[in-house]
C-alpha positions in Angstrom: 0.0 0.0 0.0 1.2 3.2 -1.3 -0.3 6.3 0.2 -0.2 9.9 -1.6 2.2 11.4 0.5 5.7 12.6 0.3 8.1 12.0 3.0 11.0 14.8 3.6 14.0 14.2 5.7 16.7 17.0 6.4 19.9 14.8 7.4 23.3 15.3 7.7 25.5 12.5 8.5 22.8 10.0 9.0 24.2 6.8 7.1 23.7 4.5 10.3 20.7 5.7 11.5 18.8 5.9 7.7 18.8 2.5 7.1 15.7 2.0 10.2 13.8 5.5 9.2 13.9 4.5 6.0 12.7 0.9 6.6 9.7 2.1 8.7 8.2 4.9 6.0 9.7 3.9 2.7 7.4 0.7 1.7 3.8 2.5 2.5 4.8 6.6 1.0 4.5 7.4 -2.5 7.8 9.4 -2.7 11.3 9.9 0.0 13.3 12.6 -0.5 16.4 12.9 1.8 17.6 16.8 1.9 21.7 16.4 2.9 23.0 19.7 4.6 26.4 18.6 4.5 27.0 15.1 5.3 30.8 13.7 5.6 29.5 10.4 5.4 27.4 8.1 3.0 23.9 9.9 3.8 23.3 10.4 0.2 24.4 7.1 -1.1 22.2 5.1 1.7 19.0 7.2 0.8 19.5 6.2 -2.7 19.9 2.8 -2.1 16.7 2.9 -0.8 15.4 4.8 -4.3 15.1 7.8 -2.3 15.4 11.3 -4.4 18.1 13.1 -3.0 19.1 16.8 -3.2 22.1 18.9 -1.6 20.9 22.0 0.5 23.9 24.3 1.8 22.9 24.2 5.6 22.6 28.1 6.7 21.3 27.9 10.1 17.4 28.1 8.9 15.5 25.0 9.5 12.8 26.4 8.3 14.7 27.3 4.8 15.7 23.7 4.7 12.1 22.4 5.3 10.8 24.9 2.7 13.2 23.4 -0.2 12.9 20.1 0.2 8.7 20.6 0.4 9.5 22.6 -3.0 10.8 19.0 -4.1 7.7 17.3 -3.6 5.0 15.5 -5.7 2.6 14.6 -3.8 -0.3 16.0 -2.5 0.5 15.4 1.5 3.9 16.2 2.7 5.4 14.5 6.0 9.0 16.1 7.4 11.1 14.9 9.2 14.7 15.7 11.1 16.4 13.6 13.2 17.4 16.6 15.5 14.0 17.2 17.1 13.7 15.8 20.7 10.4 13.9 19.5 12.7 11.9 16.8 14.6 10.4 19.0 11.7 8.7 20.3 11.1 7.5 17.1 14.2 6.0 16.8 13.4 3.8 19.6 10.2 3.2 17.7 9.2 -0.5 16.5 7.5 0.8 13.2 4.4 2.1 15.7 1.9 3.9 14.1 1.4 6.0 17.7 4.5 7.6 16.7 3.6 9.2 14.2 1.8 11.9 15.9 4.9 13.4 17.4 5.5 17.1 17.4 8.8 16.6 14.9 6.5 15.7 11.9 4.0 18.1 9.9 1.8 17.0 8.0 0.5 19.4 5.4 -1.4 19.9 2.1 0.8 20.9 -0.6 -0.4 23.9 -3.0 
């Protein structure tokens, strides 16, 4: 199952810890695209393994800049972000692929234009 909804995540060095955010959302979104501020590691070549779209976003201490870009990258007609930073996504790393967690304060959901 494949729901319309694009899933954006601002990373930067995030190769181990992509793998398991990737597992849990990838299989039932539409579209992943993994926003790299800067990564020294192999961020962008994990996200594409997992056919995520990838894009390069010169980190200039404006998360809400980076948000804004990569939701200017998506297709679909929900958007979900996501950054690891937020208090509420380490929780989610924790997480067992739980629905409940979800609902966190680090994700937006919102209807694209």
């Amino acid at each position: 199952m494949s729901l319309p909804v694009s899933v954006c995540l601002i990373a930067r060095n995030e190769e181990r810890a992509l793998p398991g955010c990737l597992d849990s959302i990838a299989p039932f979104v539409a579209e992943v695209i993994v926003v790299d501020t800067g990564s020294t590691d192999l961020t962008r070549t994990v996200a594409a393994r997992y056919g995520a779209h990838t894009a390069d976003f010169t980190w200039c201490d404006d998360f809400a800049a980076a948000r804004n870009f990569a939701m200017s990258l998506a297709s679909q007609p929900y958007i979900f972000v996501l950054a690891r930073y937020l208090p509420a996504v380490k929780r989610l790393r924790g997480a067992r692929r739980s629905s409940a967690a979800f609902g966190t304060p680090a994700t937006r959901l919102a209807r694209a234009a």
